[in-house]
C-alpha positions as CSV (number, residue, x, y, z in Angstrom):
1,X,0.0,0.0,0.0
2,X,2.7,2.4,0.6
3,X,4.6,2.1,-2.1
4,X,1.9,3.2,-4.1
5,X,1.7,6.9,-2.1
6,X,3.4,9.4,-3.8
7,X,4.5,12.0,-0.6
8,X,5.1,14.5,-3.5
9,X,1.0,14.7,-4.2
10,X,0.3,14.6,-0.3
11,X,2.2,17.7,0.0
12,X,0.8,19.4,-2.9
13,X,-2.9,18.3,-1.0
14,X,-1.5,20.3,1.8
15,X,-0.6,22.8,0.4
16,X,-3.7,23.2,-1.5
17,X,-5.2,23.3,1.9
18,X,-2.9,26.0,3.0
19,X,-4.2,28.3,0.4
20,X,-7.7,28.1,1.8
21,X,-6.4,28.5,5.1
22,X,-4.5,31.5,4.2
23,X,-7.3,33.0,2.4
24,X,-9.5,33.5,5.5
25,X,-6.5,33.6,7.8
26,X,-6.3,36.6,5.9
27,X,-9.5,38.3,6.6
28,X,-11.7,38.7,9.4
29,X,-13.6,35.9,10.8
30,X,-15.4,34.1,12.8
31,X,-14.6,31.7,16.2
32,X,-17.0,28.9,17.2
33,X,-16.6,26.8,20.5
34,X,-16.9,22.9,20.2
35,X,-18.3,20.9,23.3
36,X,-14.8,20.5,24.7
37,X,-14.6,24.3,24.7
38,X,-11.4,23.7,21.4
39,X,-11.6,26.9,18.8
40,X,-13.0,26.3,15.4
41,X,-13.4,28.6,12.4
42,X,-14.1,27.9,9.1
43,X,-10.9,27.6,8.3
44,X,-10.6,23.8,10.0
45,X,-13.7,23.1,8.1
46,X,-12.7,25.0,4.5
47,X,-9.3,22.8,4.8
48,X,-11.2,18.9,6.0
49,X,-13.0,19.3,2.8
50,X,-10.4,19.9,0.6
51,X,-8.0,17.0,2.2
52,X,-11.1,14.7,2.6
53,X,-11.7,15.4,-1.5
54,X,-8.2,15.3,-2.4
55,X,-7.5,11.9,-0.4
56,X,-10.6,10.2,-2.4
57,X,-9.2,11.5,-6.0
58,X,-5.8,10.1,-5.0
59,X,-7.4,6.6,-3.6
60,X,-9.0,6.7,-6.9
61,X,-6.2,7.3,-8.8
62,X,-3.6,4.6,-7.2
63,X,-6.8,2.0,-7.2
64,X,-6.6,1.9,-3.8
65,X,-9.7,2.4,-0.6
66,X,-7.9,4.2,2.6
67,X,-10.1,5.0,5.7
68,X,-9.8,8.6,6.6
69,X,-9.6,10.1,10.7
70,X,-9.7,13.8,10.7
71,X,-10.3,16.2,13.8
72,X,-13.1,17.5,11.6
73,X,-14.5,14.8,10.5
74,X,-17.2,12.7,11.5
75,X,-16.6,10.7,14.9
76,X,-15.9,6.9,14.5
77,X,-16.7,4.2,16.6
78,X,-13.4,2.0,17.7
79,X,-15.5,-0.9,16.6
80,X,-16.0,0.1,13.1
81,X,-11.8,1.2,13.0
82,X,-10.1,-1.3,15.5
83,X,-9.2,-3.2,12.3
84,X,-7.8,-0.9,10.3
85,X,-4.7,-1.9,8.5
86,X,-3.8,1.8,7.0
87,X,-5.5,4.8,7.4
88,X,-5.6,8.4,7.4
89,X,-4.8,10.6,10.4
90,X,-5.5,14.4,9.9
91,X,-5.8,17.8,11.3
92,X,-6.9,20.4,8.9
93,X,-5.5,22.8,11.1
94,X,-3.2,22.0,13.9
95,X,-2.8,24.8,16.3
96,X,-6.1,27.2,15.6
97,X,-5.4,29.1,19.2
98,X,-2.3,30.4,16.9
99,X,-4.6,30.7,13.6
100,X,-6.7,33.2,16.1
101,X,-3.8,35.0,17.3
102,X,-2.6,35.6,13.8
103,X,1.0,34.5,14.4
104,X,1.6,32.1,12.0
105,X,2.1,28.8,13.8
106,X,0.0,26.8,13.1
107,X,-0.2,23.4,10.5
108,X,-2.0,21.3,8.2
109,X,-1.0,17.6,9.2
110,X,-1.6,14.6,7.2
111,X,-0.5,11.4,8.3
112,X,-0.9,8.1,7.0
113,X,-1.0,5.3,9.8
114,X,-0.3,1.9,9.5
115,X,-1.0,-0.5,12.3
116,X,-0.6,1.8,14.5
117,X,2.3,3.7,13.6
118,X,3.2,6.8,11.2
119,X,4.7,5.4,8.3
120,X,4.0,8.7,6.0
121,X,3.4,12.4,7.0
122,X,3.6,16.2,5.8
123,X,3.3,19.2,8.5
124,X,2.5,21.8,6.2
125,X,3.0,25.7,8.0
126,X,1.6,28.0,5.4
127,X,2.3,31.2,7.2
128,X,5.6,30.6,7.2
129,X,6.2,29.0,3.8
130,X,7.7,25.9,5.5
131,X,6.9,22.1,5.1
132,X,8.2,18.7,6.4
133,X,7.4,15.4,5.1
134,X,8.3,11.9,5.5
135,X,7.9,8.8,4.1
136,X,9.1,5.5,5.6
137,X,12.8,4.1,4.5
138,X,13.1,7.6,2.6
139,X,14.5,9.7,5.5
140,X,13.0,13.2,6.3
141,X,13.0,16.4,4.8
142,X,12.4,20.4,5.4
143,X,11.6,22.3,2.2
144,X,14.3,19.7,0.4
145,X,16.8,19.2,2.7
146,X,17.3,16.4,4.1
147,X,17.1,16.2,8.4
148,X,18.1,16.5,10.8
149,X,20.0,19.8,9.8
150,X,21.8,20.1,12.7
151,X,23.6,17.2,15.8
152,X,23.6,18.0,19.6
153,X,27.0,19.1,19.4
154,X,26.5,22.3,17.0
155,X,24.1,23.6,19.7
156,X,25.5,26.2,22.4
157,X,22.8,25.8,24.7
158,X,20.9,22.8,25.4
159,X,17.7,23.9,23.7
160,X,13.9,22.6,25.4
161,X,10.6,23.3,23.4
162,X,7.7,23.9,25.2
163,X,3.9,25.0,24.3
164,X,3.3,28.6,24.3
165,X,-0.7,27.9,25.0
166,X,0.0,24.8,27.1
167,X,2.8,25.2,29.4
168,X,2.0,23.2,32.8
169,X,3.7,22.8,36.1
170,X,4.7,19.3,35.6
171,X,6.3,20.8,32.1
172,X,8.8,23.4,34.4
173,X,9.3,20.2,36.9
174,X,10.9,18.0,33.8
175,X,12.8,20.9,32.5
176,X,14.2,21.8,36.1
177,X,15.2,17.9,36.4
178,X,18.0,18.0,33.5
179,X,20.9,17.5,34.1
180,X,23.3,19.1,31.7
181,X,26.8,21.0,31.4
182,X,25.3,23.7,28.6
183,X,23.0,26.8,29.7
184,X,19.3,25.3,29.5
185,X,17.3,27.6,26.9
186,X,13.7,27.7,26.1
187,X,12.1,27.5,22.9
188,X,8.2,28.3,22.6
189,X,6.4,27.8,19.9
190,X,2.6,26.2,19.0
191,X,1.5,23.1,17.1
192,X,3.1,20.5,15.8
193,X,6.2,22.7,14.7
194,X,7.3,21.5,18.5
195,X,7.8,18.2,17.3
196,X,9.2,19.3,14.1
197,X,12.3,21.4,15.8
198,X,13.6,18.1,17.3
199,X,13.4,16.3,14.0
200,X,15.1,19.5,12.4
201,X,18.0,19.1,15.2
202,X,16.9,22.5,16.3
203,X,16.6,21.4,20.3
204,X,17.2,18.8,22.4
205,X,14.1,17.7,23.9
206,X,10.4,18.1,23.8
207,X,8.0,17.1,27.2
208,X,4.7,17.5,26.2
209,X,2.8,16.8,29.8
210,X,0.0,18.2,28.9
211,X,-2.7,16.7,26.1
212,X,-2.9,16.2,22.7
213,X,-4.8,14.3,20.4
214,X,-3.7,11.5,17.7
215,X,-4.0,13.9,14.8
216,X,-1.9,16.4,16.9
217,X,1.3,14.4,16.5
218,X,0.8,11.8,13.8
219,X,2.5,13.5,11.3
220,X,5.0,15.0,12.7
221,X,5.9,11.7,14.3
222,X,6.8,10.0,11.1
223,X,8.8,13.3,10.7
224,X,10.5,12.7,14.1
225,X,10.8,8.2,13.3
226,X,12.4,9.9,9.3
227,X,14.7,11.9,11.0
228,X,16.4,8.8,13.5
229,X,14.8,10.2,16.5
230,X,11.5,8.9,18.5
231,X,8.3,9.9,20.8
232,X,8.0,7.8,23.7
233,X,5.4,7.8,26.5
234,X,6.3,10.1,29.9
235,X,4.8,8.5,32.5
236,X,5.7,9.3,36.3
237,X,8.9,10.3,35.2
238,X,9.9,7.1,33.2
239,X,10.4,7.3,29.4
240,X,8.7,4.2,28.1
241,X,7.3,2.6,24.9
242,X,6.9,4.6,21.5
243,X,3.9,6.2,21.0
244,X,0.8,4.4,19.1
245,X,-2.0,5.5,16.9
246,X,-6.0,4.4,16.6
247,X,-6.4,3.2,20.2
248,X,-9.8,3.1,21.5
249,X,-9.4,6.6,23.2
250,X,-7.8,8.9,20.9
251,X,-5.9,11.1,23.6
252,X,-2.5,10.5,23.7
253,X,-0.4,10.0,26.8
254,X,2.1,12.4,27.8
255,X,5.2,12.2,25.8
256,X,9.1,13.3,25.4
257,X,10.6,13.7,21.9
258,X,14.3,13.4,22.0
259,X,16.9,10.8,20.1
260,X,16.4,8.0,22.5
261,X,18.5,4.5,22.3
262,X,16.3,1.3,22.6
């Protein structure tokens, strides 16, 4: 099944997506509330429909049937997915508290899952002009160049990235507890961009002890797995097994991306 996706036409599908995002990103608009209290505009919804339409003319085009998992989408029951092979895991737009604040961090993430793990993914910033994408056994790129851009050892400081909407106190307890001989520095910045800085070699380590959702990380995951580093569970202070996708509840645990040795 892989080897018939093209990564090339899922990033062109995001960035098609970007363009409608950037269109009303653009203008003024309007902020609904879900029942969880999460922002949506009609950017989230503008950008499901064109991934959702884009993913079925690609299906149709490689002769292939992939299930589809978006944040916008409709919800579906773990009985009607527990067996899914390969599927689709996507957020139209990851990181809509920065979409609101009009600073340019936010994503499209498309990720394509295969028994439980990312094995494709493209995080797509179209603020910024930058994009990531992966593909298993290809490696990992940023706009072309192959990751990660930068090893431990051509960074002065030892650099942490944190949320800048979700910073907790168990977040400044874990950066307090490292141990290292460089000055500690602190890099905040929203969505799945986080996850893409360690992949990139831009920092050190990522705790993320506060929650996220599948679609949240998914793609930037295979980014992360691309670029020879992992995500692994953070629970009660012990690094543990690599994170997993299409579990029965969707939340993911708390998590540290880093290069860890198995």
């Amino acid at each position: 099944m892989l080897e018939k996706i093209n990564v090339e036409d899922i990033v062109a599908l995001a960035k098609k997506a970007g363009e409608a995002i950037m269109d009303i990103y653009q203008k003024d608009f309007e902020v609904e509330f879900k029942a969880d209290q999460s922002p949506l505009t009609e950017a989230d919804t503008a950008a499901h429909k064109i991934i959702e339409q884009g993913l079925k003319e690609l299906d149709q085009k490689n002769d292939i049937a992939i299930p589809l998992m978006s944040e916008e989408g409709k919800n579906i029951p773990y009985q009607d997915r527990k067996d899914w092979d390969y599927f689709w895991m996507v957020d139209p737009v990851d990181g809509t508290k920065e979409f609101i604040k009009k600073n340019g961090e936010f994503t499209v993430n498309i990720a394509l899952i295969n028994q439980g793990m990312p094995v494709l993914g493209v995080v797509y910033a179209p603020a910024l002009g930058q994009v990531y994408w992966a593909k298993q056994g290809e490696g990992a790129f940023k706009d072309g160049q192959r990751l990660p851009l930068k090893q431990a050892e051509q960074r002065e400081n030892y650099k942490i990235v944190a949320s800048r909407s979700h910073m907790s106190d168990e977040t400044q307890q874990f950066i307090d507890a490292i141990e290292t001989d460089k000055a500690k520095e602190l890099v905040s910045i929203g969505s799945s961009l986080k996850i893409c800085l360690i992949a990139e070699g831009e920092a050190d380590v990522y705790p993320r002890i506060a929650p996220t959702m599948e679609w949240d990380t998914a793609a930037a995951h295979a980014v992360v797995l691309e670029s020879g580093m992992n995500m692994h569970r953070y629970e009660a202070g012990v690094v543990s097994s690599q994170l997993a996708y299409n579990k029965q509840n969707l939340l993911n645990p708390f998590f540290v991306v880093a290069t860890f040795t198995d």
